[in-house]
C-alpha positions, 0 to 999 in steps of 0.5 A, spaced: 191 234 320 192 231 313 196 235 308 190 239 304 187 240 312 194 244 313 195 248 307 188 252 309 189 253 315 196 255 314 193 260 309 188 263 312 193 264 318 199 268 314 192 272 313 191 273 321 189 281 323 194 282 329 189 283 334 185 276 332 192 273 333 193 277 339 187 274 342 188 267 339 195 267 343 192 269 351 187 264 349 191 258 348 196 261 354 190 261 359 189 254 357 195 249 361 201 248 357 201 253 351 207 257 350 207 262 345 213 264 343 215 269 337 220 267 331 224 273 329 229 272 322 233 278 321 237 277 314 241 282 310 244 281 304 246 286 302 254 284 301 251 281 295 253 284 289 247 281 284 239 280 284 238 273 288 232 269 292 232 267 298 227 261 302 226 261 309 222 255 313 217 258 317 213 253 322 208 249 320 201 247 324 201 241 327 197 236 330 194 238 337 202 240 340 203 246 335 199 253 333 201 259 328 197 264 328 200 270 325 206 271 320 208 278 317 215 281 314 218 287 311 222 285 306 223 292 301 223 292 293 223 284 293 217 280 291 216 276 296 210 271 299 208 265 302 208 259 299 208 251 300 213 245 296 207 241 293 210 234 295 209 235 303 206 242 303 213 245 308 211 253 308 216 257 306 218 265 306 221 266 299 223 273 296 227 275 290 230 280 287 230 281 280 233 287 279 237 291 283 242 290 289 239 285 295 237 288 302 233 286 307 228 282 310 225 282 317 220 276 318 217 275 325 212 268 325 208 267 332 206 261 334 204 257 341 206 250 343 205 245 348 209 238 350 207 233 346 205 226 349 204 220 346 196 219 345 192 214 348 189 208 344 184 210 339 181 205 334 181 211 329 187 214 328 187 222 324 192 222 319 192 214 318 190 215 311 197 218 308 202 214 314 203 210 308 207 217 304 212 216 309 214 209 307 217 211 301 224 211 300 229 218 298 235 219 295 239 220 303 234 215 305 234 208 302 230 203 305 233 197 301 239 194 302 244 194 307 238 199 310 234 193 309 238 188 311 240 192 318 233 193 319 231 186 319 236 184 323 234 189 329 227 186 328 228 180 328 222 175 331 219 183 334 211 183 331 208 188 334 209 194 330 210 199 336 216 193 338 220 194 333 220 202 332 222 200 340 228 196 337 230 200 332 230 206 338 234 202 342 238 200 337 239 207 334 241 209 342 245 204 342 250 204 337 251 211 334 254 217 337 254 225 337 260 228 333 261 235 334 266 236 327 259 235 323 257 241 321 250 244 322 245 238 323 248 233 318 246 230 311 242 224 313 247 220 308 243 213 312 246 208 307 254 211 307 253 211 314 251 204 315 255 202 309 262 205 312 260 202 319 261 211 322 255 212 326 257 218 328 253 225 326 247 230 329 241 230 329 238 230 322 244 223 322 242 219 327 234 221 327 234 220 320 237 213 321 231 212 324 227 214 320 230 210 314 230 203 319 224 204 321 221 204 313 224 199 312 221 195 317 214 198 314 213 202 320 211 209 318 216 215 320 219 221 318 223 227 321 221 233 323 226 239 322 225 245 326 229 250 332 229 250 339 226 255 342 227 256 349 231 253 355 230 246 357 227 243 364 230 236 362 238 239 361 241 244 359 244 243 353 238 240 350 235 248 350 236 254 347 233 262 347 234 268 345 239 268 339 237 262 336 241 262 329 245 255 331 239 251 334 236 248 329 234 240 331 230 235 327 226 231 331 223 224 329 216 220 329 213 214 327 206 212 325 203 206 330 197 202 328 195 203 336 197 211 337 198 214 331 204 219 331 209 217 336 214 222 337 222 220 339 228 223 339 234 218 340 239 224 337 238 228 343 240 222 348 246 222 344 246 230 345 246 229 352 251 224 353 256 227 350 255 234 352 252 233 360 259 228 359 254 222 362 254 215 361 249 210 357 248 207 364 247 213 369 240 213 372 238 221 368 240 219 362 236 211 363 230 217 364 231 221 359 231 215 354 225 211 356 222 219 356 224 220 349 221 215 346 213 218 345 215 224 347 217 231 345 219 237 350 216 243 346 222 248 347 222 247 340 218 248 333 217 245 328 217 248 320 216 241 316 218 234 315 220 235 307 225 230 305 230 230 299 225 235 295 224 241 291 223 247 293 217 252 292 219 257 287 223 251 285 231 252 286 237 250 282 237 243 285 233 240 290 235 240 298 236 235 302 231 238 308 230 245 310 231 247 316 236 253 315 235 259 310 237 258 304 239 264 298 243 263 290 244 269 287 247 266 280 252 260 282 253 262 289 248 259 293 249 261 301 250 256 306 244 257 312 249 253 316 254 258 317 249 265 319 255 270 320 257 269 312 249 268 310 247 274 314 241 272 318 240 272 326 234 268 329 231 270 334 226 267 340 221 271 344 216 268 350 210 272 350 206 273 356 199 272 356 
């Protein structure tokens, strides 16, 4: 789906009546492999002493691996309503108080999933036409440079585009590492990362770096930020249900000339030899490396694949992704990393057909 396609979508569903979205969901539930799962945020900011705004991410339509069908909130005297960045079209919740004490805000966001493989070769590929969007470079993620020159070296005598995007992975799995003390999913800083030789992080570090090498090789690729949602049929730790408020993961993909977007996910290798304390070498670990690279489990849901852009309504400053709730009430911006201080719990439910 192009851009201008999912900005229609998008709002003709945040306009969907409760019970056509009812009947969307048991329909893709009696289809193999939907699940339909219902986000709920739960923020409450009323320890804030002075009129604010507050930004959620909300999932996105998707190619043939995601479906919202149905947005709804309650959020008191705020003025609040959807919107889309203009760049890359992220949806987003924003409300703002203008006068008067902040309160709270209840949001529940419906959407049906199903596991994403790697398409079949087709001559004509849907979304080739802005793949090269995804070439350019951003403030966190240079493609010049040592991100170059490390590129190069990795693809050196690779031609074939899905050969180099396997060189990279590979390289990426190889040489990086999860690091715990990193807070929330990490910046993404892929030129400091290359540059001081520490290639430890989470995933928005290690898939960002994947991202960026793979640009600089001239192969489309992006990160798609979101949260894991349910419990995992791979490994336990590469799963979350119920409160969800800490398991945000981004994803990567990238553009292939013979498949269009291939999904990846070298962090969650990295994830799950530190956290299932396996080796590189142990034959489960060997499975899940060769599986993730064209494939995504989707006990999880994607919000976007904004990178280093300005939010809508424009913040103070740009971010470097969204992915947590994010608010400012004058100079005071509130980290969505740390929920208990923002306030905000989310929550995830599997319905049932």
């Amino acid at each position: 789906m192009n851009r201008r396609d999912f900005i229609a979508a998008a709002s003709a569903v945040a306009l969907l009546p409760a019970v056509r979205a009812a009947g969307a969901a048991s329909l893709l539930q009696s289809r193999p492999g939907w699940r339909t799962f219902e986000l709920t945020y739960a923020v409450d900011l009323g320890a804030q002493a002075a009129p604010g705004r507050v930004w959620l991410p909300l999932p996105q339509a998707a190619g043939d691996f995601q479906q919202v069908l149905a947005t709804s909130w309650e959020a008191g005297d705020a003025a609040a309503g959807l919107y889309w960045d203009p760049v890359y079209q992220a949806p987003l919740f924003f409300a703002e108080w203008a006068a008067g004490k902040p309160g709270r805000i209840a949001l529940k966001a419906t959407v049906a999933v199903r596991d994403r493989e790697r398409d079949a070769p087709a001559r004509q590929l849907r979304d080739a036409a802005e793949a090269g969007f995804y070439l350019q470079p951003t403030p966190h993620m240079p493609v010049d440079g040592i991100v170059a020159d490390t590129a190069a070296t990795i693809t050196r005598g690779v031609a074939d585009p899905d050969d180099k995007a396997r060189a990279i992975y590979d390289w990426v799995v190889d040489h990086t590492f999860r690091e715990p003390s990193v807070r929330g999913c990490g910046m993404g800083d892929i030129k400091v990362m290359l540059e001081t030789g520490n290639l430890g992080g989470k995933c928005a570090d290690i898939n960002s770096l994947f991202v960026g090498l793979a640009r600089a090789a001239g192969i489309p690729a992006r990160e798609m930020y979101g949260v894991r949602v349910a419990d995992s049929r791979q490994l336990p730790c590469l799963g979350k249900s119920g409160d969800v408020s800490k398991a945000q993961h981004c994803r990567a993909e990238y553009f292939s000339p013979r498949y269009g977007w291939v999904p990846v996910d070298p962090a969650d290798i990295r994830k799950a030899v530190l956290e299932a304390k396996l080796a590189l070498n142990d034959p489960t670990i060997v499975a899940l490396r060769e599986r993730l690279f064209g494939y995504w489990e989707m006990n999880w849901v994607g919000f976007n694949t904004a990178r280093d852009f300005e939010l809508a309504p424009r913040a103070g400053k740009p971010l470097p992704y969204l992915m947590y709730p994010y608010a400012e009430f004058g100079d005071l911006r509130l980290d969505g990393r740390d929920p208990a201080a923002f306030r905000y719990s989310i929550t995830s439910r599997e319905q049932t057909a």
